[in-house]
N, C-alpha and C positions, 0 to 999 in steps of 0.2 A: 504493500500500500504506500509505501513511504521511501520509492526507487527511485536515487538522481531522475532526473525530469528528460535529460539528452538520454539518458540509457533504456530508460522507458521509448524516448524516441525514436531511437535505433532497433528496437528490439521488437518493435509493434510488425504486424504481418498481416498480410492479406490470407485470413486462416480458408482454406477449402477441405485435405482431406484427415484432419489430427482431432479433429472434433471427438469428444469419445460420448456424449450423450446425456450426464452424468446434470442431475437438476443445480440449479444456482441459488444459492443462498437468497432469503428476500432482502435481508439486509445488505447483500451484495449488489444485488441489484439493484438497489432500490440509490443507495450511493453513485452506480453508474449513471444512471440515470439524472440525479441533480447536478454531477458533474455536465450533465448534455446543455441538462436546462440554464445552468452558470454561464453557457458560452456570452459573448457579445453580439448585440444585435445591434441594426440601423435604427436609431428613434427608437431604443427600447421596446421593440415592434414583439418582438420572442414570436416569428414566425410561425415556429415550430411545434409539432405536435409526434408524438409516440402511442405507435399502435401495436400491443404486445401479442404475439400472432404464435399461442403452443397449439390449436387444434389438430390434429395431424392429417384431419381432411383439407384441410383449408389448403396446408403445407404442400401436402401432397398436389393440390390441383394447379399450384403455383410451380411446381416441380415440373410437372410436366409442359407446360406452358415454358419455361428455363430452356427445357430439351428441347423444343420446338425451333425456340428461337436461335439454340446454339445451334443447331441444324441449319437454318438461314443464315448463319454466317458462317458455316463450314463448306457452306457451298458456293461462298466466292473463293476458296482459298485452290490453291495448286502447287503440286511441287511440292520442294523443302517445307515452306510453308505451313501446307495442311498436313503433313506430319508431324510437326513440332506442336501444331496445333491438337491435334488428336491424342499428345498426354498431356495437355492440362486440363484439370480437373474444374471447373469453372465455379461450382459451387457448394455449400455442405447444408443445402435446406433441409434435408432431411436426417442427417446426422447432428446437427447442431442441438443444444436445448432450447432454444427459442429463438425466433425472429421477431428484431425490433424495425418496424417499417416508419419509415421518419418522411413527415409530410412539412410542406410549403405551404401556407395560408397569405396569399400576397395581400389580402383584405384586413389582416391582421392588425392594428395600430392606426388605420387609415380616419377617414380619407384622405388627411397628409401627414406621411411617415415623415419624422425628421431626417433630413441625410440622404433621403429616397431620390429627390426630387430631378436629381441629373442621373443618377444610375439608376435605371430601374431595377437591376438586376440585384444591387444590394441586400435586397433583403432574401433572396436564395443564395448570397455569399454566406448571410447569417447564418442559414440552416448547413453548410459545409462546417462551420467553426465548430455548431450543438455537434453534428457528425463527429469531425474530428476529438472534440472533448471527450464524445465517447468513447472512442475507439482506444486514446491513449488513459482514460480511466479503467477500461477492460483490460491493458494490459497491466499497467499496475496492479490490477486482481488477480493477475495471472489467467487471465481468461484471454480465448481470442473470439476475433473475430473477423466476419469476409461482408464486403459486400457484391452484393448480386447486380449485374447492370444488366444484363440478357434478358429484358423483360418489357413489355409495353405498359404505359401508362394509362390506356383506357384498363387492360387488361385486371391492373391491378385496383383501379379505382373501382370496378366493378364486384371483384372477388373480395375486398375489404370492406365496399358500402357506403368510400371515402366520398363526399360531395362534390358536385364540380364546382371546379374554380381552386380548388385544393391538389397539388400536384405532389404525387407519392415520388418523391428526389432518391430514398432508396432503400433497399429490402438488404437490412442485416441480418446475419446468423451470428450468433451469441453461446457461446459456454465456453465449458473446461477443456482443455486439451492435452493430446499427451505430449505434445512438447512445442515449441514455437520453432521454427524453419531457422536456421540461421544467414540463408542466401534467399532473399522474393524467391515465390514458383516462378515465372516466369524467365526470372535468370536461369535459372536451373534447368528449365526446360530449354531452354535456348531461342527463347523467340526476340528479347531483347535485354542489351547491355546496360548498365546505368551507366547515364550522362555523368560524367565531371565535374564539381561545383567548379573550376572556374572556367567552364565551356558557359554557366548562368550568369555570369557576372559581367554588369555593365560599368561603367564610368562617367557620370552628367550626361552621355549620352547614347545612345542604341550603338 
């Protein structure tokens, strides 16, 4: 709980298949969670909303929906490519102990958010920061987690009941795990390298 903040940093992972199944404490989670809620928002706006999704039918239909969609992207691929592609594992919905599905309310604080008014987009920056708060307070609990992008937004609006105008930003898997990766899947798998930090770094100007 109480892990340098850079080694929490470094050590958090996009969890797919270490999940072991295993329930979460509610005082666990219940911690993760107001660390989400803590983030900063634009105009105090707290976008953000958490929908806690253990039904295993629910799961399950949203599973299949995952596999659909990674099917649709498996079949641009060719070559090197769709091999490298075909062992990563893309998600753990159903091994995980719950999925936290984290929605965008842009009506949220309105009709004039403070800080909004040039970027509209600010206030789904908010709901990244709630995301990311979570994701490194799960790892401080020694939990992980992945999130799922392989998925439509009607799809999921309608399988959760979410209203429109409310856009589901993204379907986490949550628990215990039996260990944390110490190289991303993705390096491992060899679909790509990580950038440099000083290939990211500017100077007063681009």
């Amino acid at each position: 709980m109480h892990a340098d903040i850079y080694e929490i940093v470094h050590r958090r992972r996009d969890v797919r298949a270490e999940f072991t199944g295993a329930p979460i404490p509610d005082d666990v989670l219940r911690r993760i969670l107001a660390a989400a809620h803590a983030a900063p928002s634009v105009g105090l706006s707290q976008p953000w909303d958490f929908v806690l999704v253990a039904d295993p039918a629910v799961r399950r239909a949203f599973h299949e929906h995952v596999r659909h969609e990674r099917d649709v992207f498996a079949a641009t691929l060719s070559g090197t490519r769709a091999e490298r592609f075909a062992r990563v594992k893309i998600d753990g919905v159903l091994e995980s102990s719950l999925s936290v599905v984290v929605t965008y309310d842009p009506e949220r604080g309105g009709p004039a958010v403070l800080g909004r008014h040039a970027i509209a987009d600010a206030g789904l920056y908010s709901v990244c920061l709630a995301i990311q708060n979570l994701w490194l307070a799960a790892t401080a609990e020694d939990l992980g987690l992945g999130w799922v992008s392989f998925y439509r937004e009607p799809f999921v609006r309608r399988l959760l009941g979410i209203p429109e105008g409310i856009r589901p930003v993204a379907w986490l898997c949550l628990g215990p795990v039996t260990h944390l990766e110490t190289t991303p899947d993705l390096e491992r798998h060899g679909w790509r390298t990580r950038r440099p930090l000083d290939d990211a770094i500017h100077h007063d100007r681009w």
